[in-house]
C-alpha positions in Angstrom: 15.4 -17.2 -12.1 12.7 -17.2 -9.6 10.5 -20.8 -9.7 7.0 -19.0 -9.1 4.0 -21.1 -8.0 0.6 -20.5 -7.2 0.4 -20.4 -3.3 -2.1 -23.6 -2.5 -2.1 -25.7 0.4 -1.4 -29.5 -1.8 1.8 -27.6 -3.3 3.1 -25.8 0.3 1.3 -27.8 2.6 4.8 -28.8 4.4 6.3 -25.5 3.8 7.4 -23.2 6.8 8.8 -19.4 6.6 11.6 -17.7 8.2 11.7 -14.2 8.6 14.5 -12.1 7.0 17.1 -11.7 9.0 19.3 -9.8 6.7 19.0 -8.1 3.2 21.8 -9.7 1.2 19.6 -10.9 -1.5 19.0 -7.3 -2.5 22.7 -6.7 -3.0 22.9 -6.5 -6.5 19.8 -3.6 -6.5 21.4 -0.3 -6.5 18.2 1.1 -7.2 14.9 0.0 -4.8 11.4 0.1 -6.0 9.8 2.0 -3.0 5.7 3.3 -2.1 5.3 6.9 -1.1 3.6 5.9 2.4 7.5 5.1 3.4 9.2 8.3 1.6 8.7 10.0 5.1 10.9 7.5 7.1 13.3 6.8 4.1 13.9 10.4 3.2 16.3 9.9 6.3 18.5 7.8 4.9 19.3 7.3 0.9 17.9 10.1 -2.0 14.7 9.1 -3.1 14.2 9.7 -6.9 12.3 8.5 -9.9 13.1 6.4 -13.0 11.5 5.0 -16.0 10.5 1.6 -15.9 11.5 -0.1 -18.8 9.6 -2.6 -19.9 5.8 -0.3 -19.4 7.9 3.5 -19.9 5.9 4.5 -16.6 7.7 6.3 -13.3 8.3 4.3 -10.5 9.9 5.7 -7.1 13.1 4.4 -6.1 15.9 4.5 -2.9 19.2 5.1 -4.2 21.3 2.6 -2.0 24.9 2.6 -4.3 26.1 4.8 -6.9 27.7 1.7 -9.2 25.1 -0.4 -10.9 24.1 -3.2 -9.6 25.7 -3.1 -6.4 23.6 -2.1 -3.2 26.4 -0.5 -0.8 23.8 -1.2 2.0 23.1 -4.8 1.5 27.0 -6.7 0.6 26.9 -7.9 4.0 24.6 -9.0 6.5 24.7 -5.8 8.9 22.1 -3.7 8.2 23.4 0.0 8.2 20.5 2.2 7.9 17.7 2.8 10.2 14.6 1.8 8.3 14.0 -0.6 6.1 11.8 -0.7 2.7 8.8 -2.6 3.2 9.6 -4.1 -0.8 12.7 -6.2 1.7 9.9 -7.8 3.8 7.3 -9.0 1.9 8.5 -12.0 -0.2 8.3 -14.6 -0.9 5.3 -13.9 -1.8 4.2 -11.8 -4.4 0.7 -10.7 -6.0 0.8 -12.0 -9.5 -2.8 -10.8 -10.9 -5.0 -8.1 -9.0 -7.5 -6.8 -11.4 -10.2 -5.3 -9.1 -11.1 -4.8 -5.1 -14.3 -7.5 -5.6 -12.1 -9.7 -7.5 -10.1 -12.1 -5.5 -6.2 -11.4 -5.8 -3.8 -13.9 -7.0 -0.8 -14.8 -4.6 2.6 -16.5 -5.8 5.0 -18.1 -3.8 8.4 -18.2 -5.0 9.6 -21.7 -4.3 13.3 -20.5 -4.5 13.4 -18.6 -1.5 16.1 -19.3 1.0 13.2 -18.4 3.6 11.5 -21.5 3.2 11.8 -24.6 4.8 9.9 -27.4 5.9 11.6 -27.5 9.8 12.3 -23.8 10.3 10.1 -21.0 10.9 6.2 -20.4 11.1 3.7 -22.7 9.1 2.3 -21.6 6.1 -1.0 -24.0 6.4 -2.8 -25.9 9.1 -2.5 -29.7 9.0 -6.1 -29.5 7.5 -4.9 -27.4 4.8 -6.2 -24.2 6.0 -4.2 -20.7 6.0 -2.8 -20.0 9.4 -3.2 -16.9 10.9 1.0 -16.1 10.2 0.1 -16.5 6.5 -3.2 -14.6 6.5 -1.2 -11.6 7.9 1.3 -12.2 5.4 -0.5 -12.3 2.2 -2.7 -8.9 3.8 0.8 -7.4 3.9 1.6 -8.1 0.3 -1.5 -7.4 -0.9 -1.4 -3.9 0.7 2.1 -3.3 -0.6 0.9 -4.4 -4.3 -2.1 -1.7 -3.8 0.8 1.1 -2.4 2.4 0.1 -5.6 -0.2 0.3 -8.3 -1.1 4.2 -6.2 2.6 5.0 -6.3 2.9 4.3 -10.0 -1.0 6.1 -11.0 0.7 9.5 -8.6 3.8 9.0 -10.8 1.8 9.3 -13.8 0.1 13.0 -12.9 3.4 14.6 -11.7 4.6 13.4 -15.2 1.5 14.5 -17.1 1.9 17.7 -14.9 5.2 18.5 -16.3 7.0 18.3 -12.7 9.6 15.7 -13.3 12.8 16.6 -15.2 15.8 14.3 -15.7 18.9 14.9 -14.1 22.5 13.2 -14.4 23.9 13.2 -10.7 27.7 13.7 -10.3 29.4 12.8 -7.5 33.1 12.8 -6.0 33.4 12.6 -3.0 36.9 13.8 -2.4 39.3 14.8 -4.8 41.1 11.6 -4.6 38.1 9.3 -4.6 36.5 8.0 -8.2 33.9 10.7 -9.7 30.3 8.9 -10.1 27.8 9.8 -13.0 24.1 8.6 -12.9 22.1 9.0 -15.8 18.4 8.0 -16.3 17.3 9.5 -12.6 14.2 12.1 -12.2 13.9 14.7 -9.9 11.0 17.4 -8.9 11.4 20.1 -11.4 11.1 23.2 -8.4 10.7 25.6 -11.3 7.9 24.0 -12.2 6.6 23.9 -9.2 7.1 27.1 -7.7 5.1 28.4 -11.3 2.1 26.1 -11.0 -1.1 28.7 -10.6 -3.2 28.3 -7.1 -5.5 25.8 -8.4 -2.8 23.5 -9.9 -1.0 23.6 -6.5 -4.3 22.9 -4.5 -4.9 20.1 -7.2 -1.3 18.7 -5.6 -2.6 19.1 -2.1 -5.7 17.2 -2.5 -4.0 14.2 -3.9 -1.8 14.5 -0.8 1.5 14.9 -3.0 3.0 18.5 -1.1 4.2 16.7 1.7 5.7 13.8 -0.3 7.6 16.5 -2.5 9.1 18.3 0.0 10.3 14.7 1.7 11.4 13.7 -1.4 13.8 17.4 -2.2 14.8 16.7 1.0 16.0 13.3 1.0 18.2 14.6 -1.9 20.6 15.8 0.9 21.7 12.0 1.4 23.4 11.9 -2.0 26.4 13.0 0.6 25.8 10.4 3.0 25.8 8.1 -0.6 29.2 9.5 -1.8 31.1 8.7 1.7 29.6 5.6 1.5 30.9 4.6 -2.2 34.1 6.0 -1.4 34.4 4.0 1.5 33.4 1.2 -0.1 36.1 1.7 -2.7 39.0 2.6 -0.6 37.6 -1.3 1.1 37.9 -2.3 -2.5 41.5 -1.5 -3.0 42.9 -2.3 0.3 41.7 -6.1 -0.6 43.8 -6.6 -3.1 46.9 -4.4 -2.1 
């Protein structure tokens, strides 16, 4: 369990912060919790869908990185195989833990369990005064835009569900005959019935919130569920030769 603090300079005066270097903590997330200002770059590399959060019942867009629950096929080592990274992997350890308006001042956590902190490694998080440096300014403006991202991602998530344009699908995957067959329930997809259907104004309604473009990269970024499926069965056939 993450030990979450208040970021102050009395608590993590002393404390310095290392930039990721790999993504191994991430390796038991199969499914990534991603903003729709990335869908462009990661629509290149995993299927970007949309699933239920369960403790609020609201959408959330995820990357699909594995096929086998908890286990993220791109992060069990410390070689990074795709070619873009999720801005969700660079942004802790800090977090926004309240942010109820613009003119209100966010609050910023720190989780004090990160293996990214340390008080002889890395960049300063204060001044010996106790003032943020510029490194942490820049880092909490990243976080804070990420947590905005977020909150937009989730509201634009809302309206394609109130618009009838998500449907659940179970994906099934095998990807050769002699490889495991893979089912994932509890994913959402664009509903391109739906969407070819919607009358001129509805569609225009879409374009104004900027949502075509994100559509179409998110139908296209189903294409990777192949690039997925070698990937599992790779990992498998890893799996087995281990303890042969």
């Amino acid at each position: 369990m993450s030990q979450l603090a208040p970021l102050n300079a009395e608590r993590h005066g002393k404390l310095k912060l290392r930039d990721r270097q790999d993504y191994q903590a991430y390796a038991g997330q199969h499914l990534v919790p991603v903003v729709f200002q990335e869908f462009y770059g990661l629509a290149t590399e995993f299927p970007l869908v949309f699933v239920r959060n369960s403790e609020a019942g609201d959408f959330v867009p995820v990357a699909m990185m594995g096929l086998k629950q908890g286990i993220n096929l791109y992060c069990q080592t410390s070689d990074w195989r795709a070619g873009f990274v999720p801005v969700g992997f660079t942004v802790g350890p800090l977090l926004v833990t309240r942010l109820e308006s613009e003119s209100e001042p966010a609050e910023i956590s720190l989780n004090e369990d990160s293996e990214l902190l340390d008080e002889s490694l890395g960049e300063p998080l204060f001044t010996d005064s106790g003032e943020q440096t510029e490194f942490l300014q820049k880092r909490i403006e990243k976080v804070m835009n990420v947590t905005r991202q977020t909150l937009q991602a989730r509201a634009l998530c809302k309206f394609l569900a109130d618009q009838n344009l998500l449907k659940q699908r179970q994906i099934r995957l095998q990807y050769s005959p002699d490889s495991p067959r893979y089912e994932v329930e509890g994913v959402y997809i664009i509903d391109e019935e739906k969407l070819e259907s919607l009358s001129d104004q509805e569609f225009l309604t879409l374009r104004q919130r900027g949502l075509i473009p994100l559509i179409y990269a998110h139908l296209t970024s189903l294409q990777q569920f192949g690039r997925l499926s070698r990937l599992q069965a790779e990992a498998d056939k890893a799996a087995i030769a281990q303890t042969a």
